[in-house]
LOVEXBA-701873 format. One record per residue (C-alpha): x, y, z. Coordinates in steps of 0.5 Angstrom, whole numbers, padded with zeros to 4 digits, always signed. Each point is the difference from the previous one (the first is absolute). Layout:
N
XYZ...
END
This chain:
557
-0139-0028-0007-0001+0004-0008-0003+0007+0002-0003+0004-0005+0005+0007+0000-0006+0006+0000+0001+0004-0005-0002+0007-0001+0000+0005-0006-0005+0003-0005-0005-0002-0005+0004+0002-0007-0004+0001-0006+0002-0006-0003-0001-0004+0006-0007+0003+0000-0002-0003-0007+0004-0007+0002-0006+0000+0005-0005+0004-0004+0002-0006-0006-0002-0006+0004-0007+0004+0002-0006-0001-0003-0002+0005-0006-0002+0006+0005-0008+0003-0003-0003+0005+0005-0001-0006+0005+0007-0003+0002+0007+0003+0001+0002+0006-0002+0007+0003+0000-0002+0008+0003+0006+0005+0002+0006-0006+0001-0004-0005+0002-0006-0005+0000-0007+0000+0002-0005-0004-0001-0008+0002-0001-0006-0005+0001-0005-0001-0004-0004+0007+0003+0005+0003-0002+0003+0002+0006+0007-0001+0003+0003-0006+0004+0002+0001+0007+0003-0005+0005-0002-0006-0004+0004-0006-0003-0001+0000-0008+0004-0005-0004+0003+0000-0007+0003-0006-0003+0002-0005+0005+0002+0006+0006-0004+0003+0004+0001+0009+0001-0003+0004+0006-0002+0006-0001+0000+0005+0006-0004+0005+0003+0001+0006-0006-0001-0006-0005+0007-0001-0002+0003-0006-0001+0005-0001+0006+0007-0002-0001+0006-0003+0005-0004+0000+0005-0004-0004+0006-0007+0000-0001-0005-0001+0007-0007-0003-0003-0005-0004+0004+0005-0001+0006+0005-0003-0005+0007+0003-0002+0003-0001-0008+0005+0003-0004+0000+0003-0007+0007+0000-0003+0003+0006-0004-0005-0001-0006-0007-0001+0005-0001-0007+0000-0001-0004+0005+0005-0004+0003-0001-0008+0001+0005-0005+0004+0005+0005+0001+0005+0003+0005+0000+0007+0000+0004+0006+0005-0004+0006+0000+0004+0006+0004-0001+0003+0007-0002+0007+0000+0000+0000+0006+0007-0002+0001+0005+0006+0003+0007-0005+0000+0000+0000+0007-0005-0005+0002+0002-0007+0001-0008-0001+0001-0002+0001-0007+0004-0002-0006+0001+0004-0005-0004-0005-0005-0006-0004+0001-0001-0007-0003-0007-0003-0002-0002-0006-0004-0005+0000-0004-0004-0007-0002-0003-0003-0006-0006+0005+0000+0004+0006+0001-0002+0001+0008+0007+0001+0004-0001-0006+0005+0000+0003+0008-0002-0003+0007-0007+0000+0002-0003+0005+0004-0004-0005+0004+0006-0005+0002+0003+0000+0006+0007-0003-0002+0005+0001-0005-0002-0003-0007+0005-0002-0005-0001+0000-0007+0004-0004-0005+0003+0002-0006+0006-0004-0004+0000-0005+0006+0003+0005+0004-0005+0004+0006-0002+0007+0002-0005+0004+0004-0003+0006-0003-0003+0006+0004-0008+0002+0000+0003+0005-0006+0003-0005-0004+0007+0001+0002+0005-0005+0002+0003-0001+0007+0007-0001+0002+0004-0001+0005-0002-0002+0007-0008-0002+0001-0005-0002+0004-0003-0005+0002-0007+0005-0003+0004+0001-0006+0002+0007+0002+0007+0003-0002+0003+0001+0006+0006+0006+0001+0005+0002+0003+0007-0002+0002-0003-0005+0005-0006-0003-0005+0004-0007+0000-0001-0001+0007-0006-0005+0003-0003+0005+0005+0000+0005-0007-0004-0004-0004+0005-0002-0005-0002-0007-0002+0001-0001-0007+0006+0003-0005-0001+0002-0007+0007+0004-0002+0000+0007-0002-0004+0004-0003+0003-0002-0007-0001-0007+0002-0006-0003+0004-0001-0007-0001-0001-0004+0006+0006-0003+0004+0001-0007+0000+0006-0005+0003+0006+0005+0003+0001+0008-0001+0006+0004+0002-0004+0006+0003+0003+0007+0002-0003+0002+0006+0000+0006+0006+0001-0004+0007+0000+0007+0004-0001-0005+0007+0006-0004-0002+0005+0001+0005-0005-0003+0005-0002-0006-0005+0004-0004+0004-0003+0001+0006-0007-0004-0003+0000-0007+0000+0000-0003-0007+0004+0006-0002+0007-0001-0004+0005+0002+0004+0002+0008-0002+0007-0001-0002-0002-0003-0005-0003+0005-0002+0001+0006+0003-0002+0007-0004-0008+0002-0001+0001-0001-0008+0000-0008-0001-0001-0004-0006-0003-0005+0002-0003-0007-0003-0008-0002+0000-0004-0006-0001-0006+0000-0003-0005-0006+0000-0004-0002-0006-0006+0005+0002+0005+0006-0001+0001+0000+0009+0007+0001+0003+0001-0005+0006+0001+0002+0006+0001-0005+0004+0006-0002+0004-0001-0008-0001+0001+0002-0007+0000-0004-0006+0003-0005-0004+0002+0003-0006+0004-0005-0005+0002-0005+0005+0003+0005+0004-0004+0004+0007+0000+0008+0001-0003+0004+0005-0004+0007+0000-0001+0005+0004-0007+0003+0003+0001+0005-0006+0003-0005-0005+0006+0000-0001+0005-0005+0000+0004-0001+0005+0007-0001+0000+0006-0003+0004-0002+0001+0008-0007+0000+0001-0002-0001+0007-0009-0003+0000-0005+0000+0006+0005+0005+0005+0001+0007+0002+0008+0000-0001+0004+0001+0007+0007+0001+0001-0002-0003+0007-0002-0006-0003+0007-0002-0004+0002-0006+0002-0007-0003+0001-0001-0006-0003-0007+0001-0001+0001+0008-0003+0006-0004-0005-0005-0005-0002-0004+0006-0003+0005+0001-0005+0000-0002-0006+0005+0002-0007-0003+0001-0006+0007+0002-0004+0002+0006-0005-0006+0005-0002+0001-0002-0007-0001-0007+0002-0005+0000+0005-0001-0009+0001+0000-0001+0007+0006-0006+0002-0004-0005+0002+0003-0006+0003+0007+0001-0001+0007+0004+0002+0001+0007-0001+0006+0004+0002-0002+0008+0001+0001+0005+0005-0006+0001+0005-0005+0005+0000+0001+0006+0005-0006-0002+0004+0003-0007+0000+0006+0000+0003+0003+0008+0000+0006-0001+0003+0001-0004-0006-0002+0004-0006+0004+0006+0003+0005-0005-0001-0001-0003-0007+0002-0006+0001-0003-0006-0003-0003-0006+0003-0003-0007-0003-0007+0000+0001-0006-0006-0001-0008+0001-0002-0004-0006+0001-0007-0002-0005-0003+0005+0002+0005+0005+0000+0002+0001+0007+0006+0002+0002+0004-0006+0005+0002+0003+0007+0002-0003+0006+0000-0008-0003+0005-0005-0001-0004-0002-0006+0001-0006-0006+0001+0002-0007+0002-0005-0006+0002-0005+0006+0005+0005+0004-0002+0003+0006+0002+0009+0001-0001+0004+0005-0004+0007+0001+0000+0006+0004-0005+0004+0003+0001+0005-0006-0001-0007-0006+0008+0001-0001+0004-0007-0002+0005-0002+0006+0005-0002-0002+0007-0003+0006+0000-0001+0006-0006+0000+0005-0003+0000+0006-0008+0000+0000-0005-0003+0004-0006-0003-0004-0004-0007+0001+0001-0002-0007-0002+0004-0005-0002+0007+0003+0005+0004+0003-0001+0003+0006+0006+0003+0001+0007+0003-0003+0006+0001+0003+0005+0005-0003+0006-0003+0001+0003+0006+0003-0005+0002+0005+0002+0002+0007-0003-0006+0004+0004-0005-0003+0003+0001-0006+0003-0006-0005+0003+0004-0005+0007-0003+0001+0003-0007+0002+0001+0002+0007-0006+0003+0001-0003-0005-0003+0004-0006+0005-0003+0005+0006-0007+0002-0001-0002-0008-0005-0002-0003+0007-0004+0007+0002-0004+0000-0006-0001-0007+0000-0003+0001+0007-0003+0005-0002-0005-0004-0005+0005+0002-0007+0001-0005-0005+0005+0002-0004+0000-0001-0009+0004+0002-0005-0002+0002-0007+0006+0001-0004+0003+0006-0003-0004+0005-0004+0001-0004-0006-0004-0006+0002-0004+0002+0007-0003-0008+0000+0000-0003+0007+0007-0004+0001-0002-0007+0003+0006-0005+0002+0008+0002+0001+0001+0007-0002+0005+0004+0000-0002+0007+0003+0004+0007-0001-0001+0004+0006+0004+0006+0000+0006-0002-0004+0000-0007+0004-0002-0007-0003-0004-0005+0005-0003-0006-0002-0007+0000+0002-0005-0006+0000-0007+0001-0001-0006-0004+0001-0002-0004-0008-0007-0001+0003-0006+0000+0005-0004+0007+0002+0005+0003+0002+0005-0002-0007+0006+0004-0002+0000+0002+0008+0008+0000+0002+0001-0006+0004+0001+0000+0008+0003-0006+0003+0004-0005-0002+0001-0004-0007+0004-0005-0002+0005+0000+0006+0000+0008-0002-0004+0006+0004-0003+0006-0003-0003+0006+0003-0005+0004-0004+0002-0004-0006+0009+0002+0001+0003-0006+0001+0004+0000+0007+0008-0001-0001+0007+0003+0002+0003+0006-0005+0007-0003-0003+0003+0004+0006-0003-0004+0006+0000-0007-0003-0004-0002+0005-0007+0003+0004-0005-0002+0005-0007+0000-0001-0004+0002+0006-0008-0005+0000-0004+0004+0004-0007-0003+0002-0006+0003+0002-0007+0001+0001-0005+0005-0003-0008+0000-0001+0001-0008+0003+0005-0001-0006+0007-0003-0001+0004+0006-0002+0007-0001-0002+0006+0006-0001+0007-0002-0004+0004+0005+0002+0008+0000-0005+0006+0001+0006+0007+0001-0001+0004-0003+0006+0001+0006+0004-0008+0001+0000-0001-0007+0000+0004-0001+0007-0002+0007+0003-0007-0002-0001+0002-0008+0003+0003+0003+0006-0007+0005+0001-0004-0005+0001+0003-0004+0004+0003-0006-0005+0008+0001+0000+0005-0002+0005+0007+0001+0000+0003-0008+0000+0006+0002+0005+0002-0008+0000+0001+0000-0008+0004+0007+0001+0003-0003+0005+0003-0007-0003-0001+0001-0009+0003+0007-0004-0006+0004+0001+0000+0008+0001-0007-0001+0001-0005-0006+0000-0008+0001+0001-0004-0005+0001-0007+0000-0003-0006-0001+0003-0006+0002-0003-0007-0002+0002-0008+0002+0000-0003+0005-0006+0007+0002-0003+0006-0005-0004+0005+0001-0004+0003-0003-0006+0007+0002-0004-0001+0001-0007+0006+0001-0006+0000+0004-0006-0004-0003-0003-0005+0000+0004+0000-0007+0002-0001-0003+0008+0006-0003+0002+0000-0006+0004+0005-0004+0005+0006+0004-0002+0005+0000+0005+0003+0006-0002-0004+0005-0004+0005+0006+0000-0002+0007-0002+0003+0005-0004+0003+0003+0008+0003-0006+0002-0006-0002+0004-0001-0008+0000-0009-0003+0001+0000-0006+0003-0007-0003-0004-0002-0006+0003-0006-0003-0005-0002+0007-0002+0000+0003+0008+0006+0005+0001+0003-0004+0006+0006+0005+0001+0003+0006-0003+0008+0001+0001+0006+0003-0003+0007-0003+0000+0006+0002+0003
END
């Protein structure tokens, strides 16, 4: 916006006569220099007060001790003009006149005022019967004048009222519009970077809609601003599109920034919450601002999120849906893979055991927890039967370079130890580890069922029953010492005391199981072996397979 600088100073003679010079020829009716200035005399002789008179192509106002006025705001008939430093009224300009009033210490008052005066010298100001703010335009640019012709900065309302103070951008104060400083005053329109006092923000972040206060966590803010084409800030959560990208506000306007929490009182009691997580949403830097919407972000939570993890600083990948929400407790398809999240939205990746019915996740177990943990191999081969008991499906996720769901033959590392692992490629429940058997080899919760190196030959107790009027079957992973105590609990073992007697055993037992319970014997590989008259383990003990039934255990002289 060009401005017209004021300038102040005292009529010299040679200006009085440049002026005096485009006047017409003065009689005793007309102008008339007296005592360093000019008057003018009507027709009767007598000296002009108050009244316009022109000379040339300007117009002069003569006071009320009938001297022409310089430099100075003149009222007449309800209209403000201004009369430069040689008495003529100013058209189409900017003009700063100097506050009187202004002690340096106000920052309610500048130290200069703005008009701007039209075509036909009368400085434009708001109506005195309007009821809302009444811009006007000049060089394509809008501003608001006051009853008295000033013009308007900084925040105003809704009635075209400057609004001041260190709380006057706020909604509930009145601030609506912005007009910059006061050497500025043109309307606001598109993003503004503003300076603001926000004496209320350590307890921001306990309003829904509200940017989280790490982000911004001391009183003096910079913050940006959008302004609509009718010059009004937004202050709408839903937001705005804004070149192609979404952004959010807050009840004051401003935008919001990286975690905002929608439509919920922040709680620690509800971290962990799959609805309470859902109402996050991530809106990236404060520079920026563009909400993630529908794709992958890798960030710190939010305190108000998930504290522990903000204490932290440890980073997690996260995924907004279309509409900006945080993914939670879900196994959810993105670009035709399957991810897993937590209650708190946080990718998984690894190993886990989690009940669900399909899609939604209704439960993750941590695999350390004190009931039954699986964050070795041994705890896993212990507590698989358990969990699967206990309606736990378990999938794997990958490392935290991929954290897609594995289908198929996987090898999975737990704790330091690799086991193959085979997990369902389709159906409801895809990506499942398998339970059961599969191409002559058993799983149970996905890890394939097999001797270590060491045995070379282990026994794989079938046990059925019923739960709920449903076949339920557990596989269970033996050595041959667990094998033939548990034969021998259960009444299945006999000592063979005729093949002691007659062969060169030191020890033979005939094998007979029979009703919900049955035993294979399975290789290093996992495969079960079948009419093998002498599968001997690595401790010198010998299986008798008869088809795939164990018929005898015994160990030779």
């Amino acid at each position: 916006m060009r401005k017209q600088t004021k300038l102040v100073a005292v009529l010299s003679t040679a200006a009085l006569l440049a002026v005096g010079a485009s006047m017409s020829s003065f009689a005793a009716q007309g102008w008339q220099e007296e005592n360093g200035t000019w008057v003018y005399y009507d027709k009767s002789g007598d000296l002009e007060t108050e009244k316009w008179e022109k000379s040339g192509d300007n117009w002069f106002y003569l006071n009320e001790d009938g001297e022409m006025a310089t430099d100075a705001i003149i009222e007449y008939d309800d209209n403000y003009y201004y009369v430069d430093e040689n008495g003529a009224m100013v058209t189409n300009k900017w003009v700063s006149v100097e506050n009187d009033e202004y002690d340096g210490d106000s920052d309610e008052d500048p130290a200069n005022y703005w008009y701007y005066f039209g075509s036909n010298g009368k400085a434009y100001k708001s109506s005195t019967n309007s009821s809302s703010a009444s811009f006007k335009t000049i060089n394509g640019k809008k501003y608001i004048f006051d009853d008295e012709g000033k013009m308007l900065y900084g925040w105003v309302n809704e009635d075209g009222e400057r609004v001041t103070g260190d709380s006057a951008w706020k909604t509930d104060e009145g601030g609506i519009y912005y007009l910059g400083d006061e050497n500025d005053g043109a309307q606001s329109i598109g993003w503004r970077l503003i300076d603001i006092v926000d004496d209320e923000y350590e307890q921001s972040s306990d309003k829904p809609g509200y940017s989280s206060s790490n982000v911004f966590d001391d009183e003096n803010q910079s913050r940006w601003f959008y302004f609509q084409s009718n010059g009004k800030k937004i202050k709408d959560k839903d937001g705005k599109t804004i070149n192609g990208k979404k952004y959010s506000f807050d009840a004051d306007g401003r935008m919001n920034a990286e975690w905002v929490i929608f439509d919920v009182t922040p709680s620690t009691a509800s971290q962990g919450v799959a609805s309470y997580s859902s109402s996050f949403k991530y809106f990236n830097s404060v520079e920026d601002g563009a909400r993630t919407t529908k794709g992958w972000f890798k960030v710190v939570p939010d305190e108000n999120l998930h504290k522990a993890k903000y204490d932290d600083d440890s980073s997690y990948w996260y995924y907004a849906d279309g509409d900006g929400d945080i993914v939670s407790s879900e196994i959810k398809t993105i670009n035709g893979k399957k991810y897993l999240f937590d209650n708190y939205g946080r990718m998984k990746d690894g190993l886990w055991f989690i009940k669900t019915d399909g899609k939604k996740v209704t439960e993750f177990l941590e695999d350390d927890n004190d009931a039954l943990p699986y964050d070795t191999e041994d705890n896993f081969k212990k507590n698989a039967s358990a969990l699967v008991a206990a309606d736990y499906k378990a999938y794997y996720f990958g490392d935290s370079n991929d954290g897609s769901m594995k289908t198929g033959k996987q090898s999975v590392d737990i704790d330091g130890d690799v086991n193959s692992f085979l997990f369902n490629k389709s159906g409801s429940f895809k990506g499942a580890g398998k339970t059961g058997e599969d191409d002559r080899k058993y799983y149970n919760a996905g890890m394939l069922l097999k001797a270590d190196k060491d045995d070379k030959y282990s026994v794989i107790k079938i046990t059925t029953t019923k739960k709920d009027n449903k076949e339920v079957v557990k596989y269970e992973l033996l050595a041959t010492d667990e094998f033939l105590a548990d034969a021998k609990k259960a009444g299945f073992l006999t000592v063979n005391t005729e093949k002691l007697n007659t062969g060169d055993y030191t020890e033979y037992y005939d094998i007979n199981a029979k009703g919900d319970i049955d035993y294979k014997v399975v290789n290093t590989s996992g495969s079960v072996q079948k009419n093998k008259k002498k599968a001997k383990d690595g401790n010198d003990t010998c299986y008798l397979v008869d088809g795939e039934k164990i018929k005898a255990v015994y160990v030779e002289d």
